[in-house]
C-alpha positions as CSV (number, residue, x, y, z in Angstrom):
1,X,136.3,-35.7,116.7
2,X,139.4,-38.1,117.5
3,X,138.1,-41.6,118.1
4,X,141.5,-42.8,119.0
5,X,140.6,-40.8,122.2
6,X,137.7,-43.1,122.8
7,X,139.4,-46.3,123.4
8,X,139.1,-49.6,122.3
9,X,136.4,-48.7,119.5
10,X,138.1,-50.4,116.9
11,X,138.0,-53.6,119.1
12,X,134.1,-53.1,119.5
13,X,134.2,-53.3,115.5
14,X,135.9,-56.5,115.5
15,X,133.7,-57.6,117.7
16,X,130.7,-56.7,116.0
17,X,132.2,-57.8,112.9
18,X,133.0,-61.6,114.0
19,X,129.6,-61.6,115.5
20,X,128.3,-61.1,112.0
21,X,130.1,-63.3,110.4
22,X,130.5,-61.1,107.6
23,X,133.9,-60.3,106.3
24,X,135.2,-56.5,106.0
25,X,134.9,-56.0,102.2
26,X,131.3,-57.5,102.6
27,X,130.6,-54.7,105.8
28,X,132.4,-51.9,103.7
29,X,130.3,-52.5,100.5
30,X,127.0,-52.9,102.4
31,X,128.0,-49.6,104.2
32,X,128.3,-47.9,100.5
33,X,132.0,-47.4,101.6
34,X,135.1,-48.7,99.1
35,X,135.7,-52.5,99.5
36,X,139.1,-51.9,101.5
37,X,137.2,-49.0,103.9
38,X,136.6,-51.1,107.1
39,X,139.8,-53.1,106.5
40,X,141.6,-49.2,106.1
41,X,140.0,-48.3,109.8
42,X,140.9,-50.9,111.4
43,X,144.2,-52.5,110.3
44,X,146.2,-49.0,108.9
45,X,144.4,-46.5,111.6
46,X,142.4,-44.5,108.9
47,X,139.7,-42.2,110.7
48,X,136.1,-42.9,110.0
49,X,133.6,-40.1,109.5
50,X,130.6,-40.2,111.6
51,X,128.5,-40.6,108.4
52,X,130.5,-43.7,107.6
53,X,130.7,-44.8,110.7
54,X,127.0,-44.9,111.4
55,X,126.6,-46.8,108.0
56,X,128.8,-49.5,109.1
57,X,126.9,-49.5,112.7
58,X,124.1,-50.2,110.5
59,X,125.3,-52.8,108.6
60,X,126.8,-54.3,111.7
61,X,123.5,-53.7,113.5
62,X,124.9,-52.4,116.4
63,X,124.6,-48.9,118.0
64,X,127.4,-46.5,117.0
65,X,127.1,-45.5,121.4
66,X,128.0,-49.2,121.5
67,X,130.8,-49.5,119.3
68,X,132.6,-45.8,120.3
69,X,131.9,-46.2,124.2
70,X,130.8,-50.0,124.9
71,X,127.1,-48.5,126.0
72,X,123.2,-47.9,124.6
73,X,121.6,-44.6,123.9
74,X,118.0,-44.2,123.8
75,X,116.7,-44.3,120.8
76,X,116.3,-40.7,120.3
77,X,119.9,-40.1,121.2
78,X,120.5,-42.3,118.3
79,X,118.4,-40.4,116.2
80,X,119.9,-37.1,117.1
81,X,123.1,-38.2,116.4
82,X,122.0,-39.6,112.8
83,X,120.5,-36.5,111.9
84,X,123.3,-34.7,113.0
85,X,125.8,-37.2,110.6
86,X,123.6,-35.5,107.5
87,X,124.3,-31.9,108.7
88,X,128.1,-32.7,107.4
């Protein structure tokens, strides 16, 4: 999956991130990502997984539906797509 095709993600994870008031390294280590990860997706364009990604949702407590299309899924959606993240 591209997420550049999605849009302005990566501005939904600035968002979310300044809303936390954590800092990137803080995000990317809580996410059980390198320290630079978050920093690396959003400042040099690096692609995040979707089991990464869903970590750092986590972290951020925000929905990954949320941050990739600016909308909520159910709950089970949610699930589904976290289950699916540990089939790769």
């Amino acid at each position: 999956m591209i997420l550049n095709d999605i849009g302005t993600w990566r501005l939904r994870i600035r968002d979310a991130l300044e809303q936390s008031g954590k800092s990137m390294r803080e995000v990317s280590l809580a996410a059980q990502c390198g320290p630079g990860y978050l920093f690396d997706i959003l400042e040099s364009g690096k692609e995040p997984t979707v089991e990464r990604l869903l970590r750092i949702a986590n972290v951020l407590e925000i929905s990954v539906s949320s941050l990739l299309y600016g909308i909520q899924m159910g709950k089970e959606e949610e699930e589904l797509l976290e289950l699916y993240s540990t089939l790769t």
